[in-house]
C-alpha positions as a printed Julia matrix, in Angstrom:
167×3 Matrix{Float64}:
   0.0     0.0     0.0
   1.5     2.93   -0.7
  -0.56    5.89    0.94
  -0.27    9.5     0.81
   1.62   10.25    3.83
  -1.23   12.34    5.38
  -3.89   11.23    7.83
  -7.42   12.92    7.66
  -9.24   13.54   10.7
 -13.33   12.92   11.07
 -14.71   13.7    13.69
 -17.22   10.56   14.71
 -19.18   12.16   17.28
 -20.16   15.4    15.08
 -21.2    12.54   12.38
 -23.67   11.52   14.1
 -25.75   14.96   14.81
 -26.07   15.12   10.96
 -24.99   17.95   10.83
 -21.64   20.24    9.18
 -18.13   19.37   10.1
 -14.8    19.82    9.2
 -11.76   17.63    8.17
  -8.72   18.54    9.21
  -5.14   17.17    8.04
  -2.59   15.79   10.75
  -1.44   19.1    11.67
  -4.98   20.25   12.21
  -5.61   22.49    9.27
  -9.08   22.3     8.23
  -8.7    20.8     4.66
 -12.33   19.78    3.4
 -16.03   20.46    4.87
 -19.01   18.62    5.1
 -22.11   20.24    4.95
 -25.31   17.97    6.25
 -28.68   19.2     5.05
 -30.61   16.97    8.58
 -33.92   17.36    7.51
 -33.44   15.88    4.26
 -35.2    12.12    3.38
 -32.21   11.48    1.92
 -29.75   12.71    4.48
 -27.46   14.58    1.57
 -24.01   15.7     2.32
 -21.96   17.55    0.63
 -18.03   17.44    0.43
 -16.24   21.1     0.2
 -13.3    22.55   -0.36
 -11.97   25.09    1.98
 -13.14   28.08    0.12
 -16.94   26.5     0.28
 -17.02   24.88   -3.41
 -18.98   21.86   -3.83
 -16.91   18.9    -4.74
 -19.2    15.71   -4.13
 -22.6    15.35   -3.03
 -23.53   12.05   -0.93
 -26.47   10.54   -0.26
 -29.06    7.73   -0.34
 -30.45    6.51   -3.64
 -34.22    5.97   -3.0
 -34.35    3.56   -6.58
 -32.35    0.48   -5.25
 -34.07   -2.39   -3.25
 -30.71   -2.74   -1.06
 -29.9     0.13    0.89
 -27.43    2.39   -1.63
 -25.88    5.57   -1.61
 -24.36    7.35   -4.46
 -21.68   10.11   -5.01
 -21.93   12.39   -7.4
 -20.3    15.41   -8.95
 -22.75   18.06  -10.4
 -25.67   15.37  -11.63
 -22.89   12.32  -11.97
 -22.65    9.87  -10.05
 -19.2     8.89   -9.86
 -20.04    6.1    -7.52
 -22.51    3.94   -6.23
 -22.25    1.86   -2.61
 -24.58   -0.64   -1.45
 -24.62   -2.85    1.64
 -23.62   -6.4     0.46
 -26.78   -8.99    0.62
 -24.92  -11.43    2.94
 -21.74   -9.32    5.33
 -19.19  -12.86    4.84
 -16.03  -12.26    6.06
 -16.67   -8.69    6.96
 -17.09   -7.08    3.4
 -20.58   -5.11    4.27
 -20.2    -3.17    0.94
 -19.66   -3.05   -2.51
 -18.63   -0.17   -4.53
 -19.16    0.52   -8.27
 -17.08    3.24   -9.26
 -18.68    5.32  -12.63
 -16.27    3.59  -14.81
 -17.44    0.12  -13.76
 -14.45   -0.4   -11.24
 -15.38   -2.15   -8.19
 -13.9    -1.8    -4.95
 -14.43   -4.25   -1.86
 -14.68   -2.76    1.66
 -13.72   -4.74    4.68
 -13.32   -4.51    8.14
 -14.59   -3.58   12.06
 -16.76   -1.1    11.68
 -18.12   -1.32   15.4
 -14.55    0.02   16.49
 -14.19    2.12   13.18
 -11.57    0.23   11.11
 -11.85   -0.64    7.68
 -10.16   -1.13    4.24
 -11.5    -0.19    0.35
  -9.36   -1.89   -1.55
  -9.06   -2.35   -5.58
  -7.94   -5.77   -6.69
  -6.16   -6.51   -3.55
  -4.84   -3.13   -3.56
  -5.79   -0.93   -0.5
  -6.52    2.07   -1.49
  -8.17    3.56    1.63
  -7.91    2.44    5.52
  -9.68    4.12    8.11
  -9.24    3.67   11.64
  -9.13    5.26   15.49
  -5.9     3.61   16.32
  -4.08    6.0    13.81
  -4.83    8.75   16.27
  -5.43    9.35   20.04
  -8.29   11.69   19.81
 -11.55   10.42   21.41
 -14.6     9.88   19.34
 -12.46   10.77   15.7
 -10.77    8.31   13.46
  -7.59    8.61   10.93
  -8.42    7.97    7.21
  -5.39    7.31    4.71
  -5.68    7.54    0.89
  -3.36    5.91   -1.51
  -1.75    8.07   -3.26
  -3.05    7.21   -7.14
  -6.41    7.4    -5.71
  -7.4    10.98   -5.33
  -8.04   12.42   -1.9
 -11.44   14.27   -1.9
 -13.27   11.28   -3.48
 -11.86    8.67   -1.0
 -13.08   11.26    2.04
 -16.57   11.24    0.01
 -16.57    7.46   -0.26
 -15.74    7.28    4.05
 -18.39   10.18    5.12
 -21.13    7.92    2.82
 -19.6     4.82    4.51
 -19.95    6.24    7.88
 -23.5     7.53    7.33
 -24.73    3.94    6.11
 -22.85    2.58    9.3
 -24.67    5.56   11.77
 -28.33    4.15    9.46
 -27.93    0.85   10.2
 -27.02    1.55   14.21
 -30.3     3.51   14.11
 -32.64    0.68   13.02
């Protein structure tokens, strides 16, 4: 795996008010925004960039029969998640990437740890134990994988996860 070098900071108890928060990088810049519309059906979040700009909106596709979510940019989706049928061996979603890639995710997501990988290749891992706050979680990106939409593909991720803890 060959990551980025830089470790993204969510904030898991802010995730689960629904509401706006901020990434920050390692140092503790605030590098991306996500802005929760609460009141929505859908539950649609947006990914910014630091001046504001709309880079990815997520949220839940009503015309699926599993639970899905999709990402999009402007009106295309870019990529669609949906909660596997049967969770074997941990892989509780699949992801179809615009261009027909797929991508496996895997993991703990009771204690917030888990891998997207491509192929065998990780390209994302999230997880608490790569930092010591309380209540937020490290996420690494590969770095041929680009940044905002592998933050996009862990705030849908998340939101699923907080969904299905609800029910």
């Amino acid at each position: 795996m060959s990551f980025s070098g830089h470790t993204y900071v969510l904030n898991q108890a802010l995730f689960s008010l629904g509401g706006d928060l901020w990434i920050e990088d390692e140092a503790g810049n605030r590098v991306f925004a996500v802005e929760g519309k609460v009141l929505s059906l859908r539950r649609i979040h947006t990914l910014l960039d630091p001046a504001g700009n709309p880079l990815y909106q997520i949220g839940q596709s009503l015309a699926h029969v599993r639970r899905t979510f999709e990402i999009k940019r402007g009106d295309e989706v870019v990529a669609t998640i949906q909660q596997a049928l049967l969770a074997l061996l941990g892989d509780h979603f699949t992801i179809t990437m615009a261009d027909g890639t797929a991508l496996s995710v895997t993991g703990d997501f009771i204690n917030r740890e888990f891998h997207v990988s491509h192929d065998g290749t990780e390209v994302i891992f999230a997880s608490r134990r790569l930092l010591a706050i309380r209540d937020s979680y490290g996420v690494q990106i590969a770095a041929d994988f680009e940044v905002p939409l592998g933050l996009a593909i862990v705030v849908a991720l998340e939101q699923m996860e907080l969904e299905e803890r609800q029910r």
